[in-house]
N, C-alpha and C positions, 0 to 999 in steps of 0.2 A: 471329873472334878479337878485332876492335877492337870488338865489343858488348858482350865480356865483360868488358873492361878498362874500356870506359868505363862500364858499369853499375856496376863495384865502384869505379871513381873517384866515380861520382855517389850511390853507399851511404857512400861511406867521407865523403865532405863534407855528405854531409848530413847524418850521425849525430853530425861534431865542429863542426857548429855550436853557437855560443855565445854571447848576450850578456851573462852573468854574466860578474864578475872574476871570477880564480881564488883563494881563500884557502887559507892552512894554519892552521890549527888558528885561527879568526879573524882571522887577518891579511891584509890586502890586498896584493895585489902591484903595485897603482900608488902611487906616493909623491905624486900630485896628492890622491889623498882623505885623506892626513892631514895636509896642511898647511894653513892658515889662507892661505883665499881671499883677503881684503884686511885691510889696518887703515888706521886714521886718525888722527895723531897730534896732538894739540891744542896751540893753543900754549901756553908757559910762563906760570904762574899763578906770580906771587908776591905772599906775603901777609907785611905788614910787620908788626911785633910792637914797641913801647915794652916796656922794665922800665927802672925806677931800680937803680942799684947803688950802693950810698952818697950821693953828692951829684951824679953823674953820672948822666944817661939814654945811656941807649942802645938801640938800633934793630937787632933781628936779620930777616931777610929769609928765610920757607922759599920756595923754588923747587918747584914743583910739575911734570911733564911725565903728562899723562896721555895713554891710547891706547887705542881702541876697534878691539877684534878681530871682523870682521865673517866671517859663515861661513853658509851653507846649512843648515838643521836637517836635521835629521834623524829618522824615523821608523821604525821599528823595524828600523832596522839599515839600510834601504834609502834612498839618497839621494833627498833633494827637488830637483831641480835648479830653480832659478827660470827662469822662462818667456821671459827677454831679460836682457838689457844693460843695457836699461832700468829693469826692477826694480832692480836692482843700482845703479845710478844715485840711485832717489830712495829707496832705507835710506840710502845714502851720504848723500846732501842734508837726510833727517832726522837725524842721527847729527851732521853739523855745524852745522844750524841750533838744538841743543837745547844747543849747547858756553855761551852766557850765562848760562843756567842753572846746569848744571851747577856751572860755573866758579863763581859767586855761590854754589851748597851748601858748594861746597869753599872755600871762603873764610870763609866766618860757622864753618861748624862748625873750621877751625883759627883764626881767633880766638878763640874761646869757649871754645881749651883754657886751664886752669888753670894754665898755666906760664908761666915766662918764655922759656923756651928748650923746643922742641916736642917731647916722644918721635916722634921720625921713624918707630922702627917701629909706636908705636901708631896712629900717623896713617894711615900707611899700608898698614896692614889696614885700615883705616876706608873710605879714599875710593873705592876702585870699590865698594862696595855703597850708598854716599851716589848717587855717580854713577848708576848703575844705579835708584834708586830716584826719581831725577827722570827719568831717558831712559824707562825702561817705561811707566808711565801714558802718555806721551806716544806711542810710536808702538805701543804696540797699541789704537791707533784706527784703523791703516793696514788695510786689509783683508788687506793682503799680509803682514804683520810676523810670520804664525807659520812663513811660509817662511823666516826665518832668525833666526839668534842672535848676540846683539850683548853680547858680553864685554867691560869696562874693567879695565885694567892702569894700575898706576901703574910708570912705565917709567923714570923718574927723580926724586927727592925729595932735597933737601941745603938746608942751611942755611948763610948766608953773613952778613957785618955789613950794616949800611948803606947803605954806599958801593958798594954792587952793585946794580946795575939788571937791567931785562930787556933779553936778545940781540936782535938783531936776527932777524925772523921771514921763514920765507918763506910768499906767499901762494899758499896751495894752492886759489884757485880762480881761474878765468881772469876774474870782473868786477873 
């Protein structure tokens, strides 16, 4: 009697093993594969702008906050998971060693708009593909860099007078 119970205990576990998630009609049922692994949020870019208004100059200030969404690629359907921590570490250390750059695109290209005062939303469709277009050459020299996908978000942009500076920043790296 316990041969036959434990035979059909060890049919029945063995037939509902599984390391596939479950989906319904394409959906995942873990909420860790559709959220965005890490980001990096850059610090505040402000770029100063002169116009004259009559006999007066004046100085308006765009603020810039950009943020790089960092994620695991993906191939056809099936996750790449990266091989450490480690990987994960130097995207992250290339993603913020390319922020000079970056920063210096976004800057020439909103002075060199034709205004005195910036279309914030045309700007702003502009800079993550500016961005993106200095970070890619650079890190697909990484061997590693087709294991993940590196998205830029502009996460804040507003324009202030003069008399506004940049906040004070925290450093997000322990040197």
């Amino acid at each position: 009697m316990y041969k036959v119970i434990f035979a059909g205990l060890l049919l029945i576990g063995i037939s509902g093993c599984s390391t596939v998630p479950s989906t319904d009609n394409g959906k995942t049922s873990y909420a860790y594969e559709v959220m965005d692994k890490e980001s990096i949020t850059f610090d505040e870019i402000i770029v100063g702008h002169c116009y004259s208004s009559g006999t007066e100059t004046k100085i308006v200030n765009t603020h810039i906050v950009l943020t790089a969404i960092l994620n695991a690629s993906s191939l056809n359907g099936m996750d790449m998971k990266p091989s450490s921590s480690y990987l994960s570490s130097d995207v992250h250390r290339i993603v913020q060693s390319t922020f000079p750059r970056i920063s210096a695109k976004l800057v020439e290209y909103v002075q060199n708009q034709n205004r005195d005062v910036p279309n914030l939303l045309s700007i702003r469709g502009q800079l993550p593909q500016i961005a993106s277009d200095v970070f890619n050459p650079i890190f697909s020299k990484w061997k590693d860099a087709g294991k993940y996908k590196v998205e830029f978000v502009v996460t804040s942009i507003y324009c202030t007078n003069g008399s506004v500076g940049r906040t004070a920043s925290a450093r997000t790296t322990w040197w």
